[in-house]
N, C-alpha and C positions, 0 to 999 in steps of 0.2 A: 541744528547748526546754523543761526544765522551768522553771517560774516559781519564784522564790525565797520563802521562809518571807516575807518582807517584804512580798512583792506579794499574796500571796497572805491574809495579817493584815491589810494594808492597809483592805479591805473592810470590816469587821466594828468592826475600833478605828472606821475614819472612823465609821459607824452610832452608836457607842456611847460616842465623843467630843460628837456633837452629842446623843445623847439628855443627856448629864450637863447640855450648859450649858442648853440648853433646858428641864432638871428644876431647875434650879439658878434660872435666870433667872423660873420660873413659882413658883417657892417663895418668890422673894424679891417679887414682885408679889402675892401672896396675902398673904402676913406686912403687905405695905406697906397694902394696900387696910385688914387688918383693925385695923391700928396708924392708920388715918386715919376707917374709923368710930367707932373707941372712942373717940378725941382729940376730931375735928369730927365729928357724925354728920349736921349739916345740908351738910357741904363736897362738892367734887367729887372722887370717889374717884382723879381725873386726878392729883393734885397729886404730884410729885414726879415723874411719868411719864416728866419727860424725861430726869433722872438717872439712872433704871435702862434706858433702851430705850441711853442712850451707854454703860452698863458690857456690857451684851448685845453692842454693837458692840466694844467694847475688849475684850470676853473673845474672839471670833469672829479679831478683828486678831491676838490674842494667838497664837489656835491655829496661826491660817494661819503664823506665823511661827516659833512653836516645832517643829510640826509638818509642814513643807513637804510631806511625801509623804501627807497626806490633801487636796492640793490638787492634783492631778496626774491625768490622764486620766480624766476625770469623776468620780472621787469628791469632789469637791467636792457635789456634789449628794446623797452620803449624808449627809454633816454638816449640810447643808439640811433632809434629812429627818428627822433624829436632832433635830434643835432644834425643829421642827413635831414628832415625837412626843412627846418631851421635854416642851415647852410644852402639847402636846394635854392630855397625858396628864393635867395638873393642873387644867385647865379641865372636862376631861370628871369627873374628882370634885370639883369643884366647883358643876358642877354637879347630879349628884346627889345630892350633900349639896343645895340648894338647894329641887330639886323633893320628896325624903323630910319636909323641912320644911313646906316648901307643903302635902302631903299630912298630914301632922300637924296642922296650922293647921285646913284643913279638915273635918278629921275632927270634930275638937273642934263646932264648928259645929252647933247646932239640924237 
């Protein structure tokens, strides 16, 4: 029983199908957050939230249906974790960006 190139690629596309929409969908909520400070800087950074959380779900629809074999004997749950790394991944420099500021801020400081 050798497994086939297919099953065997399976694994790794599904990981790195969900890390793209997850890097995709966290670029585009960074861009939006920073496109809603500059515009309103008093507003709620929510605004537009719901529009991009349905394009995250219609790209997700998308895969599953272009891609039917990264839905298939639990790798569904890599592409689960490729859009949590994906998305992580943007949050976590974001944050750091965030605190080197902070730290700059305070530095200045008496």
């Amino acid at each position: 029983m050798n497994p086939s190139f297919l099953e065997v690629a399976r694994v790794p596309l599904a990981l790195i199908a969900g890390i793209l929409i997850g890097y995709a969908f966290g670029l585009m909520q960074a861009a939006a957050v920073r496109r809603q400070e500059r515009l309103h800087p008093t507003a709620s950074p929510l605004t537009g939230s719901v529009r991009r959380t349905v394009f995250l779900v219609v790209a997700l629809l998308l895969v599953q249906f272009v891609c039917p074999m990264f839905f298939v004997r639990g790798t569904q749950w890599l592409v689960s974790a490729g859009v949590l790394l994906g998305y992580g991944w943007i949050l976590f420099w974001q944050l750091r960006r965030r605190l080197a500021d902070t730290g700059k801020k305070s530095s200045r400081l008496p």
